[in-house]
C-alpha positions in Angstrom: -18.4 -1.1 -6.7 -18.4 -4.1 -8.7 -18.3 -7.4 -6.9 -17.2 -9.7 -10.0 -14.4 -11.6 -9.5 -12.0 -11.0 -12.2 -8.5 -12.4 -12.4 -7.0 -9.9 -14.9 -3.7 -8.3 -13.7 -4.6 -5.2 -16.1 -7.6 -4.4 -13.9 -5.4 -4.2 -11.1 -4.9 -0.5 -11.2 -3.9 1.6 -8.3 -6.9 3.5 -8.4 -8.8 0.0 -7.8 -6.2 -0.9 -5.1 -6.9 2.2 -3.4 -10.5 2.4 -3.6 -10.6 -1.2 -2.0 -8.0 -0.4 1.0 -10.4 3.3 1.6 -13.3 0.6 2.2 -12.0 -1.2 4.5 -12.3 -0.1 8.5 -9.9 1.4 10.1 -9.1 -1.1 12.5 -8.4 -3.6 9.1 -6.2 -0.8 7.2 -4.1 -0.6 11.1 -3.9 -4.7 10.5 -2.9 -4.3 7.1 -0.3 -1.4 8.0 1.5 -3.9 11.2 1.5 -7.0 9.1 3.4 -5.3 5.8 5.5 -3.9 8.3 6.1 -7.5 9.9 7.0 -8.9 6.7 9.5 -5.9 5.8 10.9 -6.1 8.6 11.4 -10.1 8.3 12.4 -9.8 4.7 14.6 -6.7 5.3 15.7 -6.4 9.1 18.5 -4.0 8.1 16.2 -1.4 6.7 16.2 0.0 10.1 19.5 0.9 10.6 19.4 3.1 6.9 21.0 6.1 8.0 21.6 9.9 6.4 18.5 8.9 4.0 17.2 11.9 2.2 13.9 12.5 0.7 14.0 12.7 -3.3 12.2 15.6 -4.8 9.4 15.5 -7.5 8.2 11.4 -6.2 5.3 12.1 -4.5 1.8 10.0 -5.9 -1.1 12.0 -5.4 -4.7 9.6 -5.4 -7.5 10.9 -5.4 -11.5 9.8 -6.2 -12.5 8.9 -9.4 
């Protein structure tokens, strides 16, 4: 992996984003997971109480290694 620092939004991609969150421990991505659900739910405390939500066909991003 390259170790430049770059500060180009169009290298960004969600392939890079998801190669850097897979090398990260565990224990971080768990981190990661309870502090963007902290800010969620501090942002947005109502989005617990969504009810009758239904799943939308067809919107389902597969990753996987380049």
């Amino acid at each position: 992996m390259d170790r430049a620092i770059s500060h180009d939004r169009r290298e960004e991609t969600i392939e890079a984003k998801a190669r850097w969150f897979q090398s990260l421990p565990i224990a971080r991505r768990m981190e990661l997971l309870c502090q963007f659900t902290d800010l969620i739910l501090t942002v947005h405390p109502e989005i617990v109480e969504q009810k009758n939500a239904q799943p939308i066909a067809g919107r389902v991003c597969v990753l996987s290694e380049a």
